[in-house]
Phi, psi and omega in degrees: 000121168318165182268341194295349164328283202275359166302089199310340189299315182289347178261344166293310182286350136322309178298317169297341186257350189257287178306344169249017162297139161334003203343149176280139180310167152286334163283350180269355141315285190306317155305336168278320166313316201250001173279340178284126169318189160258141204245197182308329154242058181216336154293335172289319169314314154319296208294319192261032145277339167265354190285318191299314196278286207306343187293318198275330204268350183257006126252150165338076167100031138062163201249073201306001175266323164307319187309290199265010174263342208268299212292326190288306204277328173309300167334293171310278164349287162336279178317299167343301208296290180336288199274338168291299182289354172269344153272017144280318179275352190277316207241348194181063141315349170268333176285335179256026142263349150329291188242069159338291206284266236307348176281326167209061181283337181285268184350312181272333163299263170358261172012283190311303204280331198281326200261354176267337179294317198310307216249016164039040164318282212309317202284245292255316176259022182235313149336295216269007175258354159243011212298271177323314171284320174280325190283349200244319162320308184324296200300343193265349208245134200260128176279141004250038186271163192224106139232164212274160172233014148063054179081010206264133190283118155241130172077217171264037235173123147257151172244161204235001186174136165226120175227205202200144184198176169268147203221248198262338171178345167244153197280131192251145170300119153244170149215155175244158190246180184267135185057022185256159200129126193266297187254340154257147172294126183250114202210203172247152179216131199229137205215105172273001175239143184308138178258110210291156184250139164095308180268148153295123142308096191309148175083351180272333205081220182252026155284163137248171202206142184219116191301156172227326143186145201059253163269355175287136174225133163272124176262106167259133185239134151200000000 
């Protein structure tokens, strides 16, 4: 090993030349973050806000702790997405044609997940996946008793209660589920004869009911 190697006056002097370098502003930070593509988390991240909002949109009358973690975290997301691509298209327009997909891989998750909430996929295939399993519960239960099942899973659905009454002349099924709702107890309704949406129902009480498919109506009291 040389001496000027190991000459501490020369490694001192390195040091001094390290410590009176520029350090970066905080915007050639912030322009450096966002000159970069999105990288591994933040697309995952995407998908498990969106994973999260489609979970809210398939219960009955929506999930308020999914709810305000999908929305809350969409936001963030967003904005992140906004501002990185918009100081991207200013300073370093080749990286994102470069890295095309991954710029908009956020975007088509969004999509995805807004256009499937839209079209009331998650309810709709999460009602028919339990279809069977509520209708056979139903059949145990004598009108007009309501009994409770303190949480206990039927189908895809935990229940906090299943009962039953008469309506204009068929008999209607309810269940409430545990944790459905934003601000009200929310549950499922099984109605072979149609059920007006939107309105109170004389003889209903203070529910309302917004059909999801065939005989199924999602039920809100309020």
């Amino acid at each position: 090993m040389s001496a000027a190697a190991s000459d501490p006056a020369s490694e001192g002097s390195v040091a001094k030349l390290i410590a009176m370098a520029e350090k970066p502003t905080p915007g050639q930070r912030l322009i450096s973050w966002a000159s970069r593509p999105p990288g591994r988390l933040y697309i995952p991240a995407c998908t498990v806000a969106g994973l999260v909002l489609l979970y809210e949109d398939s219960v009955p009358g929506g999930h308020l702790p999914s709810f305000l973690v999908g929305v809350g975290a969409g936001l963030l997301l967003a904005g992140m997405g906004a501002l990185r691509l918009g100081i991207a298209l200013a300073v370093a327009r080749p990286m994102i044609r470069y890295y095309w997909l991954r710029w908009v891989s956020a975007p088509i998750i969004a999509a995805l997940a807004l256009g499937l909430s839209v079209a009331d996929v998650p309810l709709q295939a999460r009602v028919d996946a339990s279809a069977d399993d509520l209708l056979a519960l139903a059949g145990e239960v004598e009108d007009p008793t309501t009994i409770p099942r303190n949480g206990e899973w039927t189908g895809l659905y935990p229940l906090l209660s299943v009962g039953s009454s008469v309506g204009t002349g068929e008999e209607i099924s309810y269940f409430a589920i545990d944790g459905a709702g934003l601000l009200s107890q929310s549950g499922l309704a099984h109605s072979p004869e149609e059920l007006p949406e939107g309105v109170f129902v004389p003889g209903h009480g203070s529910k309302v009911y917004e059909h999801v498919s065939g005989d199924w109506y999602v039920w809100v009291d309020h």
